[in-house]
C-alpha positions, 0 to 999 in steps of 0.5 A, a space after each residue: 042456064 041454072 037448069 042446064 048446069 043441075 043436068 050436067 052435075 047430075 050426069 057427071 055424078 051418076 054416070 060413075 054408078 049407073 048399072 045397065 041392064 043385062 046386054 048380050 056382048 057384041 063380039 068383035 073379034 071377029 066382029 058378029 055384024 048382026 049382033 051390031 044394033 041399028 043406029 037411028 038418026 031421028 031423036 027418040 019421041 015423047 013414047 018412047 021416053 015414057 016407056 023407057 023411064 017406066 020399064 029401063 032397069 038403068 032409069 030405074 037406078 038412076 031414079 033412085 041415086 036422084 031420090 036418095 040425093 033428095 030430089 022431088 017426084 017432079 025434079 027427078 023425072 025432068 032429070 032423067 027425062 032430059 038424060 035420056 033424051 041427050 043419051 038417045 040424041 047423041 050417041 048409041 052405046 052397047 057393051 062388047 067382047 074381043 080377043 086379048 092377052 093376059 099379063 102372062 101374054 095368054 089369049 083372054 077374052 075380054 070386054 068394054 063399051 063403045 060409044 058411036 056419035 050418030 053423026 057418021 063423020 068422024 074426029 078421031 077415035 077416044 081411048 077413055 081408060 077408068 079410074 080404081 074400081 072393085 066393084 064389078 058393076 062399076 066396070 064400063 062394060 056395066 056402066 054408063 061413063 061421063 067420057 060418053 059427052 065426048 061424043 058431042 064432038 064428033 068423037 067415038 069413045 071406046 073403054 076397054 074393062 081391065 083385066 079382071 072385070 066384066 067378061 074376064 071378073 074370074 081373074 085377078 085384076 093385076 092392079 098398075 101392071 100397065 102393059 096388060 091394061 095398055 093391051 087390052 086399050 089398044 086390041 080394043 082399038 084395032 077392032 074398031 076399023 070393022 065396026 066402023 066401016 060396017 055402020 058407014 062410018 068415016 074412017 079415022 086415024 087420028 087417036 086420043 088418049 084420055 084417063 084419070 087416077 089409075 086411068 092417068 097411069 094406064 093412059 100413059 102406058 097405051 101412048 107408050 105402046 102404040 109409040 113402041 107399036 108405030 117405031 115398029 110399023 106394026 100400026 097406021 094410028 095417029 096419036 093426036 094427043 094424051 090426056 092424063 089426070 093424077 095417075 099413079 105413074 111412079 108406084 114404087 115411089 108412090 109406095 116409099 112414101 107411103 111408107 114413109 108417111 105410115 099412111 094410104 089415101 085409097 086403103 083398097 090400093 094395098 091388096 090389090 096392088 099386093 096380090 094383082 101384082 103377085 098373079 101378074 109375075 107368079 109369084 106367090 105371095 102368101 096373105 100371111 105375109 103381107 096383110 094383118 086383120 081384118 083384111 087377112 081373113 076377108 081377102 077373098 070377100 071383099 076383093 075377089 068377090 068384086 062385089 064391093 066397092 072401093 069407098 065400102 072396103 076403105 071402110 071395112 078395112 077400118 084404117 088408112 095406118 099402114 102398119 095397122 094393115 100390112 106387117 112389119 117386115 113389109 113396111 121395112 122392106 126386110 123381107 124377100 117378098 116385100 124386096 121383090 114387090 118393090 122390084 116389079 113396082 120400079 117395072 111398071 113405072 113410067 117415069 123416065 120414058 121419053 114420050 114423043 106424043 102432045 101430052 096434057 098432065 093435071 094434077 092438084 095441089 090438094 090430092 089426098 089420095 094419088 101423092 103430087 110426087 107422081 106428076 112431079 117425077 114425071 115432069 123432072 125425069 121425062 127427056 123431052 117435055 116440048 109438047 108437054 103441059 103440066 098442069 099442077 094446081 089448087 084444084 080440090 081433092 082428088 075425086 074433086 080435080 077430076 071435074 076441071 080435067 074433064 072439063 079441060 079434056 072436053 074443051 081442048 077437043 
C-alpha cells in the first residue's frame, strides 16, 4: 500500500511539469485518420519498458524531476517503470489540432490532448480545463496531465490548450475571458464524435466538466455555453455533471478586494489579466499605465515569451504589493483605462448565472491565492442551488486543496 501511495503522489506531482517530446499534431477538423495512432490492447513488455526509460525525451524529464526530489538510482527507476507501465496500460494520449475562434470570433487554430482508455466502451466524455499557466511547456498539448487517471473509469478525458499556448502561443492568452476558453472546450468536444467512431469506440453523450483555479472558472463557463447551446438545440450532448475547484468566477470582486487588501496571491495574475484582457476587447491599454518597474521594462520577456512560469515570474516580479506593481490611478479606479477594466471584469463574471446542471464546487477555507469571496458570491447569488454542493472547508493552501478535489472528482465518477 506504502508503495502505491508513493507512486501516486509522484504522479500527481510530476504530471503538472512533465514536457513530451516533440509530436506531430493530429488534425481533427477535419479529422486526418491516418495521423491517428494505433491503440494496442495488450500491455507493453518488459522491452518495450527498457527502451522507453532509456530513449523517451519525457522519461528522461521525469528522471530528472525524481533525482532532483532526491530519490536513489533504484526508487527512481521503479517509479517510472511503474508510471509507465500504468500509462501504457491504461490509455493512449496524443496532442491534437482543430478549428476554433478567437475572442474577436475569428477562425483560429488551435490545439489540446486527448486521452483514449483502451477499453472501447465508454462512460462519457472529460472536459478537463487547466489551472493558470505561463509557460508553454506547461500547456496540455505539451504535458502529461493528472486528469488522464480519470480514464481509469471508463472515461475519454480531452484538454483543450487556451487561446495563446501551443499551436496559437503567438497570441495573447485573453487570461478569464471565459467564453473564448469555453469555446475552444466545446469545439474540442465536437470533434470527438469522428475520432471515436473511427477507433470503434462506443458513442457517448453523456458530458463531464472538470477544472481547478482559472480551470474552476473556465468550467464553469464551458457548462454555461453547452447550456446556452442545448436551449438552442444546436448540440445532443448530456452534461452528467460539473466539477469545479476555487476558480476565480467574480474577477471583478476578486480584483476590489485585492485592491482593498493592497495584496495579489499569484502576482503573474496582474499583466495577464491586464493585457489579455485589453487584446480581448481592442482596447489598447498602454503598459505605462498600468504597471510600475521591473515589470514595465520586462512585459514582454517574461509573459509574451511563454518561457517562464508562473512560480519564476512571481519571483521576478519581486512583490505581492499592488502598489509596489501597478500605479496609483489604477488601484484608485481614477483613470479611464482602470474604469474600463473593472467594466469587462463585471463581463466575464459568472456569478449571478442560474446554472441548471448538477454542480460540485470546493473551495478551501485556507486558499491564499484564489480569495474565498469567489465560492461565497456564487452560492449566494446563484438562482437555483437544488443540485448544487458547496464544499467549503479547511483543506490546505491552494495548490494544496487541489488534491481532495481530485480525489473527490475521481471517487464521485
Amino acid at each position: 500500500m506504502k508503495r502505491k501511495s508513493t507512486i501516486l503522489i509522484c504522479a500527481f506531482a510530476l504530471c503538472a511539469t512533465m514536457a513530451l517530446r516533440a509530436q506531430d499534431y493530429v488534425m481533427l477538423s477535419p479529422l486526418d485518420t491516418a495521423a491517428l495512432p494505433a491503440i494496442p490492447n495488450k500491455d507493453c513488455g518488459g522491452d518495450m519498458v527498457r527502451s522507453a526509460l532509456n530513449g523517451d525525451v519525457m522519461w528522461q524529464n521525469t528522471k530528472k524531476q525524481l533525482q532532483r526530489q532526491h530519490f536513489s538510482d533504484e526508487s527512481v527507476y521503479k517509479v517510472m517503470k511503474k508510471l509507465y507501465r500504468f500509462t501504457h496500460k491504461h490509455y493512449v494520449t496524443f496532442p491534437v489540432a482543430y478549428w476554433s475562434t478567437d475572442p474577436q470570433g475569428d477562425s483560429l487554430l488551435v490545439s489540446g490532448r486527448v486521452y483514449l482508455p483502451k477499453r472501447r466502451y465508454l462512460n462519457g466524455i472529460v472536459i478537463a480545463n487547466h489551472y493558470t499557466i505561463c509557460s508553454d511547456a506547461e500547456a496540455p498539448s505539451n504535458t502529461i496531465a493528472m486528469e488522464s487517471v480519470l480514464t481509469m473509469k471508463g472515461y475519454a478525458v480531452v484538454m483543450p490548450d487556451y487561446v495563446g499556448y501551443g499551436l496559437s502561443r503567438d497570441e495573447v492568452h485573453p487570461y478569464l475571458h471565459w467564453r473564448s476558453a469555453a469555446q475552444t472546450a466545446v469545439d474540442l468536444l465536437n470533434c470527438m464524435p469522428a475520432m471515436l467512431a473511427h477507433y470503434g469506440y462506443s458513442y457517448p453523450t453523456d458530458v463531464v466538466i472538470d477544472g481547478y483555479s482559472q480551470g474552476g472558472a473556465v468550467a464553469l463557463g464551458v457548462t454555461r455555453l453547452l447550456e446556452e447551446m442545448q436551449n438552442k438545440g444546436e448540440i445532443d450532448w448530456t452534461i452528467r455533471k460539473l466539477y469545479a475547484g476555487a476558480g476565480p468566477y467574480d474577477p471583478a470582486g476578486t480584483y476590489l478586494y485585492s485592491m482593498e487588501r493592497d495584496e495579489m496571491g499569484i502576482p503573474a495574475a496582474i499583466p495577464l489579466i491586464v493585457m489579455g484582457l485589453s487584446n480581448a476587447y481592442n482596447m489598447g491599454f498602454e503598459l505605462e499605465d498600468f504597471f510600475l518597474e521591473p515589470l514595465l521594462s520586462n512585459y514582454e520577456d517574461w509573459i509574451l515569451s511563454k518561457e517562464y512560469t508562473v512560480g519564476e515570474i512571481n519571483h521576478l516580479m519581486g512583490s505581492t504589493i499592488m502598489s509596489e506593481l501597478m500605479t496609483e490611478d489604477v488601484l484608485t479606479l481614477d483613470s479611464p483605462q482602470a474604469d474600463m477594466l473593472y467594466k469587462v471584469l463585471l463581463w466575464n463574471s459568472n456569478v449571478g448565472y442560474d446554472l441548471q446542471s448538477p454542480a460540485y464546487f470546493l473551495h478551501s477555507l485556507d486558499d491564499e491565492v484564489v480569495p474565498l469571496l469567489n465560492t461565497i458570491n456564487l452560492e449566494e447569488q446563484m438562482p437555483n442551488k437544488s443540485s448544487q454542493t458547496y464544499d467549503i472547508d479547511y483543506y490546505g493552501s491552494h495548490m494544496a486543496a487541489s488534491v481532495p478535489f481530485m480525489q473527490y472528482v475521481y471517487q464521485d465518477l
